[in-house]
C-alpha positions in Angstrom: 100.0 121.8 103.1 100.7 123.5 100.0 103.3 121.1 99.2 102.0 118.3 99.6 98.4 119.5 98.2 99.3 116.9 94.6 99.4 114.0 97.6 96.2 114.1 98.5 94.7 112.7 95.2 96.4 109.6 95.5 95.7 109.5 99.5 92.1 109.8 98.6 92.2 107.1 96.2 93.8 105.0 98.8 91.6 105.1 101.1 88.3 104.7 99.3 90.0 101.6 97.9 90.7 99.9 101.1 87.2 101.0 102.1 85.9 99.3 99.1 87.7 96.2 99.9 87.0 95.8 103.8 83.2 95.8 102.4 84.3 93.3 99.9 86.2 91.2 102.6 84.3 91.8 106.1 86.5 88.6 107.2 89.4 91.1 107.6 87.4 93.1 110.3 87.4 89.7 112.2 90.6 89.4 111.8 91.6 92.7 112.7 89.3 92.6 116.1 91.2 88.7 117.0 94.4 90.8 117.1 93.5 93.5 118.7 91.7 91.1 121.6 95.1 89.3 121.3 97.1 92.3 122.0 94.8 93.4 125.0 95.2 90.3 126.7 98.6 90.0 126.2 99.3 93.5 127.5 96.8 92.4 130.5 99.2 89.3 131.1 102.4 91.2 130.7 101.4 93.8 133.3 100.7 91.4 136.1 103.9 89.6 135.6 106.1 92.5 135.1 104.6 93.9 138.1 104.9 90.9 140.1 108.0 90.2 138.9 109.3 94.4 140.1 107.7 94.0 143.3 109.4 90.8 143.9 113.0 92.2 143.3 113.5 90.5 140.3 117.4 91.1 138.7 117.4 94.0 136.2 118.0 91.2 133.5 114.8 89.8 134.1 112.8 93.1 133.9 115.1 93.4 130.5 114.0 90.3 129.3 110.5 90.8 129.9 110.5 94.3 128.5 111.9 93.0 125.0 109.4 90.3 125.0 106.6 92.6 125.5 107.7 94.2 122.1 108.8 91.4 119.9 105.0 90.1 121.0 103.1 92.6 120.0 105.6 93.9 117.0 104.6 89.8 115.8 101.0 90.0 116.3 101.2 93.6 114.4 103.1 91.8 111.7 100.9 89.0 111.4 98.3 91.0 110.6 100.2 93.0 108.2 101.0 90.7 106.1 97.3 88.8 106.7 96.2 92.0 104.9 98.8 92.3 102.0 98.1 88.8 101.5 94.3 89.6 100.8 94.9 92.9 98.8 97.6 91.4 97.2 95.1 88.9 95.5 92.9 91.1 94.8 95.2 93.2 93.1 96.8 90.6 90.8 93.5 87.9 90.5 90.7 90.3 90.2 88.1 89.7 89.1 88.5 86.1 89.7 89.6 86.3 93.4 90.3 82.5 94.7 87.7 81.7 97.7 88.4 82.7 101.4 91.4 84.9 100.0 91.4 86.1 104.1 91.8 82.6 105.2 94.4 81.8 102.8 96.5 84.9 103.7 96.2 84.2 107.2 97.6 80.2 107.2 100.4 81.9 105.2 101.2 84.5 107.5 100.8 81.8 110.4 102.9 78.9 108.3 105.1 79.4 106.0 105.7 83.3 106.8 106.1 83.4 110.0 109.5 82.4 110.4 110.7 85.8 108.4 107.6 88.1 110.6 109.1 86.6 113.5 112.7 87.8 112.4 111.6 91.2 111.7 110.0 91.7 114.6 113.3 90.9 116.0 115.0 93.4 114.4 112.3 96.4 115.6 112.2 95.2 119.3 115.7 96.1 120.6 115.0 99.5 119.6 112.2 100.4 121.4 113.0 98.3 124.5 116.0 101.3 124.2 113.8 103.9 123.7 111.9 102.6 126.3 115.1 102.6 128.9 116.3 105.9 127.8 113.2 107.3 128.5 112.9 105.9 132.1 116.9 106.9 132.7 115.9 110.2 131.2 116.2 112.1 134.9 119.6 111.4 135.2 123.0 111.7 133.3 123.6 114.2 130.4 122.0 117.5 130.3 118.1 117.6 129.3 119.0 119.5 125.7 121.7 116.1 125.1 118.7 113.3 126.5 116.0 114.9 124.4 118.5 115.4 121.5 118.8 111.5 121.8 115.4 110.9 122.4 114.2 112.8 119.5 116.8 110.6 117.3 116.0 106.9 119.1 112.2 108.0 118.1 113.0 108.8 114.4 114.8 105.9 113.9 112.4 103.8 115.3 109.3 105.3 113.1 112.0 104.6 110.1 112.2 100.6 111.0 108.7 100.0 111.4 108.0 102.1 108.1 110.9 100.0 106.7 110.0 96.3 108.3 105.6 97.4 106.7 107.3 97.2 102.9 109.4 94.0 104.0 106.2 92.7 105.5 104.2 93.2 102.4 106.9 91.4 100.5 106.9 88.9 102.3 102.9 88.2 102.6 102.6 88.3 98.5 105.7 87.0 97.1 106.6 85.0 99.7 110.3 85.7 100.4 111.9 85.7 103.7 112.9 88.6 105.3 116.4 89.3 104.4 115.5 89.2 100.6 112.7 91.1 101.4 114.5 94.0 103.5 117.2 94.5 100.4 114.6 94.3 97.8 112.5 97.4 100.1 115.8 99.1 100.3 115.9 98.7 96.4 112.6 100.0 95.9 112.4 102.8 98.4 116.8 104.3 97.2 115.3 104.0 93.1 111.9 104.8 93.5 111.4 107.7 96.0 110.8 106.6 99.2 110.1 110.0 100.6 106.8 110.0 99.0 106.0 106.5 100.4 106.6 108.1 103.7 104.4 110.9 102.8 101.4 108.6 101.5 101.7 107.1 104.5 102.0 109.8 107.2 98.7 111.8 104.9 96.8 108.4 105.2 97.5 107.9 108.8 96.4 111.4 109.6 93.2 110.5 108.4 93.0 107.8 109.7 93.6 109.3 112.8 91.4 112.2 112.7 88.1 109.6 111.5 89.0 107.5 114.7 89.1 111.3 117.0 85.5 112.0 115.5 84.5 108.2 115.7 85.3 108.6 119.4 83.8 111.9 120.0 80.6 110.8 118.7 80.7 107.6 120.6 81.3 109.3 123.7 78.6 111.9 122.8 75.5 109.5 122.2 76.8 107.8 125.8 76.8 110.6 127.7 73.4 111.5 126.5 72.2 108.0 127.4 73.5 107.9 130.5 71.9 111.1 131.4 68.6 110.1 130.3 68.8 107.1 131.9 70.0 108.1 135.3 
């Protein structure tokens, strides 16, 4: 903690400015919900055909095929709204005060139009790897020793947290300058080899444990006022 005590600044800073802009721009809590609804039913979908298709004896290429579209789905709707909120901060950030109307909107038909193409090919490039993490793991049991499958486990999972933290900067790229992916991923290498990318990771892994730790206490308290309803009420 020590270490990383001159972080926290910075962190802070962070997140009261993206709490200052989702009350500027409630449209991106909409937009945040649709893709979260979106993701649930998708998942819902997935589940019934996966497991009709496993009870069914469908080939192993099948179940493949449907495992890798279950990521690449949901890493594109995840990317979609990534770069639906870059779009909008990204405005801010270079037309404030005079932020053009329905900035939300705008960042949206972007990321839905002319975007998409380059979210869709990142999201590509993330899927593969977890659909192997996700067959390693379930091949665990068998094989190599459990020191070797955890040793490979361990690295399949730091990989992957290293594209997805990689494919967030390429996605922000993309949403405010508008570049396709491939220029985008060199241009994040760039950044993140000249300009330390290791605090980047920090920033991020500081923020996300607080964001983490509001959504535990958000759900504690939830949980807390509906247990004491349903105890008065029944």
């Amino acid at each position: 903690i020590g270490l990383n005590r001159h972080r926290v600044e910075l962190s802070v800073q962070l997140l009261s400015t993206v709490a200052e802009l989702m009350h500027a721009f409630p449209s991106l809590v909409k937009v945040s919900v649709s893709a979260t609804v979106i993701q649930i039913a998708w998942q819902a979908g997935w589940c019934a055909t996966f497991a009709y298709a496993y009870e069914g004896g469908a080939p192993s290429a099948a179940l493949l095929f449907l495992l890798f579209s279950f990521f690449w789905t949901s890493q594109l709707v995840r990317a979609v709204m990534h770069a639906t909120v870059a779009g909008v901060i990204g405005t801010w950030y270079f037309h404030s005060p005079n932020v053009p109307p329905q900035p939300t909107q705008r960042a949206l038909h972007r990321a839905l139009t002319t975007s998409l193409g380059s979210l869709c090919f990142g999201a590509l490039v993330a899927a593969p790897l977890q659909v192997l993490r996700a067959v390693a793991r379930r091949a665990s049991g068998v094989g190599a020793p459990a020191s070797v499958r955890s040793l490979g486990l361990c690295l399949l999972g730091f990989v992957d947290v290293l594209v997805r933290f990689f494919n967030d900067f390429a996605y922000t790229q993309v949403a405010i300058y508008g570049k396709h992916f491939t220029l985008a991923s060199w241009d994040t290498w760039t950044l993140l080899v000249r300009h330390s990318g290791v605090d980047a990771l920090m920033q991020r892994d500081m923020v996300g444990s607080a964001l983490a730790l509001g959504a535990a206490a958000s759900g504690l308290l939830t949980s807390l006022i509906a247990a004491y309803w349903a105890r008065a009420a029944f």
